[in-house]
C-alpha positions as CSV (number, residue, x, y, z in Angstrom):
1,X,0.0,0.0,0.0
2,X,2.8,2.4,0.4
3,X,4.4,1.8,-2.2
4,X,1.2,2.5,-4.3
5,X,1.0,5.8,-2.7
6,X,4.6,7.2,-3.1
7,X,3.9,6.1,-7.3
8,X,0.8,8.1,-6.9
9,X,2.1,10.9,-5.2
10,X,5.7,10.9,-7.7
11,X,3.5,10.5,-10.0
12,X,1.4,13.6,-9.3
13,X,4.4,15.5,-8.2
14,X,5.9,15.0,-12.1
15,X,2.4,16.5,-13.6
16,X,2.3,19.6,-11.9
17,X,6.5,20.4,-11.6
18,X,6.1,19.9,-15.6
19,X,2.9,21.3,-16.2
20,X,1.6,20.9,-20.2
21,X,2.3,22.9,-23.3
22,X,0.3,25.7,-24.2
23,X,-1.9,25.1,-27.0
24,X,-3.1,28.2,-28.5
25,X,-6.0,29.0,-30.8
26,X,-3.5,32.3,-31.9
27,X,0.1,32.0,-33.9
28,X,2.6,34.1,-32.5
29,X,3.2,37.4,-34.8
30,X,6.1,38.2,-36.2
31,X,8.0,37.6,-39.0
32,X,8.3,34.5,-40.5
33,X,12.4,33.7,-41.3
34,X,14.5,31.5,-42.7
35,X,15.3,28.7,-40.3
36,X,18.5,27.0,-39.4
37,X,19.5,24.1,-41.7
38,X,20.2,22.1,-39.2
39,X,16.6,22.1,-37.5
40,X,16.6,19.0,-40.7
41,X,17.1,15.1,-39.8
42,X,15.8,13.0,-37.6
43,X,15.9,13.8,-34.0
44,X,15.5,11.5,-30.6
45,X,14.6,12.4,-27.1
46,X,13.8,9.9,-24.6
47,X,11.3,7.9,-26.2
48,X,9.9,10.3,-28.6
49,X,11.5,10.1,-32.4
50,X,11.0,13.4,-34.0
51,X,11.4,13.6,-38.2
52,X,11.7,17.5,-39.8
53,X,11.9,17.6,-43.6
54,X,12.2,20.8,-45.9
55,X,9.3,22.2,-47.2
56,X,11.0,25.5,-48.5
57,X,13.0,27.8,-46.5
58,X,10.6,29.0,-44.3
59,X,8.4,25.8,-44.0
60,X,8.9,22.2,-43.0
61,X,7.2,19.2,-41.6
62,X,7.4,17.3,-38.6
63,X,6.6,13.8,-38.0
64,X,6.0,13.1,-34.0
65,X,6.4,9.9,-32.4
66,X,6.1,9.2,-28.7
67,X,6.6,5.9,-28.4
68,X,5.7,5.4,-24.8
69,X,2.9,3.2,-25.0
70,X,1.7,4.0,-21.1
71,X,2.0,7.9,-20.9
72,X,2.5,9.1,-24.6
73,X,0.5,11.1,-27.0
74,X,1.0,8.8,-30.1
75,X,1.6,9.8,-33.4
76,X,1.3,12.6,-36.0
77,X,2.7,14.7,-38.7
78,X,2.1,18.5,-39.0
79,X,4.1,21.9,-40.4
80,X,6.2,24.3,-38.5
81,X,8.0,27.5,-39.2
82,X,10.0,29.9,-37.2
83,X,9.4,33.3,-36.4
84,X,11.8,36.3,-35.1
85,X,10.4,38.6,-32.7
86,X,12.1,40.6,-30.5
87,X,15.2,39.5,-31.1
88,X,14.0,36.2,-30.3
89,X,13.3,33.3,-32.2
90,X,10.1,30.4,-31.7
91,X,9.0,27.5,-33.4
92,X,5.9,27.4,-34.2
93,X,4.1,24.2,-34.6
94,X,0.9,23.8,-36.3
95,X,-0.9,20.8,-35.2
96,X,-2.8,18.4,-37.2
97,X,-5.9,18.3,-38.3
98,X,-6.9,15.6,-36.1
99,X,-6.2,17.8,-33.1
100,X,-8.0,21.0,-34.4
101,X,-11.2,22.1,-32.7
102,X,-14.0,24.3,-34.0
103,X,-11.8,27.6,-33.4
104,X,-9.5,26.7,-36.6
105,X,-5.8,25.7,-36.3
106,X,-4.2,24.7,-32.8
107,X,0.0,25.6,-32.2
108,X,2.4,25.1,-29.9
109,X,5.1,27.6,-29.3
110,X,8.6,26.4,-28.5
111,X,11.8,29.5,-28.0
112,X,14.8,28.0,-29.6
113,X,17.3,28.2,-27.5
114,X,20.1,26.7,-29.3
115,X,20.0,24.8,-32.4
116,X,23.4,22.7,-33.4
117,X,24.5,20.0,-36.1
118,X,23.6,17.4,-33.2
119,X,21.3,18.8,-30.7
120,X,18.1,21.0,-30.8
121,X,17.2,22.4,-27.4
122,X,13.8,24.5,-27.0
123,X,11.9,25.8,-24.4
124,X,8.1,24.7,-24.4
125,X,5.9,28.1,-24.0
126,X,3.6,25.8,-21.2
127,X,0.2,26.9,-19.2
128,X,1.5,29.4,-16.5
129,X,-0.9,26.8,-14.0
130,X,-1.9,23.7,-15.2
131,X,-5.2,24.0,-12.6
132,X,-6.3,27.8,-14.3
133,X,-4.8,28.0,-18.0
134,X,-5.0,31.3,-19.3
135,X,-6.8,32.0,-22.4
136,X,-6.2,34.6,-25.2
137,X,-8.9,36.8,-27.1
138,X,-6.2,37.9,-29.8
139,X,-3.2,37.1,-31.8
140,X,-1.5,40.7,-30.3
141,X,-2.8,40.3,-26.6
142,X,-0.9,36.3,-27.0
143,X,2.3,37.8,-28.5
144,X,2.6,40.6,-25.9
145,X,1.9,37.9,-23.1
146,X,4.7,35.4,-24.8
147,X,7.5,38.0,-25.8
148,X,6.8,41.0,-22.9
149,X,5.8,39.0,-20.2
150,X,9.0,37.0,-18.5
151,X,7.4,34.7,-16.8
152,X,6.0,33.4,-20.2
153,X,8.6,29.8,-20.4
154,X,9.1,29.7,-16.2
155,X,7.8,26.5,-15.9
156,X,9.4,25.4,-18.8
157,X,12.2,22.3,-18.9
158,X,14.6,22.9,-21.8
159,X,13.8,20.1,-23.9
160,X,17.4,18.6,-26.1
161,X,16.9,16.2,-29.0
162,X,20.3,14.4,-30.0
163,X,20.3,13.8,-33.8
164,X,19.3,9.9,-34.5
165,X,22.7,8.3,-35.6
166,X,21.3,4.8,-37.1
């Protein structure tokens, strides 16, 4: 029995120390740039296999795999882009259709914080609480809140993907 309950309580610990990405109804603004070559190839973190192919220079596509079969989120493919803002630059990650609602497109909003021949590292933009999300009535009042506001990536785990060597 108390074993059960110090998994129950890690496990409840790990949810709200980590807290979930934001998923917005709004893009980030700002202007869409040329991304770093090296964002290409196959990435691994963990047991999550991640797959970015060229579209053009500003687009690509990204093929998500979480292969944990107990706590992941599955499968799916979707298109990205990067965008400057403040001297700062985001990933923006459209998600697929499947995971749209009535309100249009979904995205997730990750900073880059260092992108390499071998490694990607990003900070997921994530709900400021997980237990009161905040929600945004336009595309300018959720870019002000993401590139003004410093607390916008505080909860946020810098997340590195090693390129797959196979």
């Amino acid at each position: 029995m108390k074993t059960k309950l110090t998994a129950l309580f890690s496990f409840l610990i790990l949810i709200v120390c980590t807290g979930c990405p934001y998923e917005s109804k709004f893009r980030l603004s700002g202007d869409i740039i040329e991304y770093d070559k090296d964002l290409i190839g196959e990435w691994k973190k963990d047991k999550v296999d991640l797959k970015i192919t060229r579209i053009d220079n500003k687009k690509f596509k990204y093929q998500f795999n979480d292969n944990d079969p107990e706590f992941g989120i599955g499968k799916f493919d979707g298109e990205g882009y990067v965008v400057s803002k403040m001297g700062k630059k985001y990933v923006i990650a459209e998600l697929p259709d499947a995971r749209k609602d009535s309100t249009g497109k979904i995205y997730y909003t990750y900073k880059i914080e260092r992108i390499k021949q071998n490694s990607i590292i990003v900070l997921p933009l994530e709900e400021e609480n997980p237990f009161d999300p905040k929600t945004y009535s336009s595309v300018t009042e959720f870019t002000d809140f993401v590139t003004k506001n410093a607390t916008a990536f505080r909860y946020s785990t810098p997340i590195e993907f090693k390129r797959n060597e196979r």
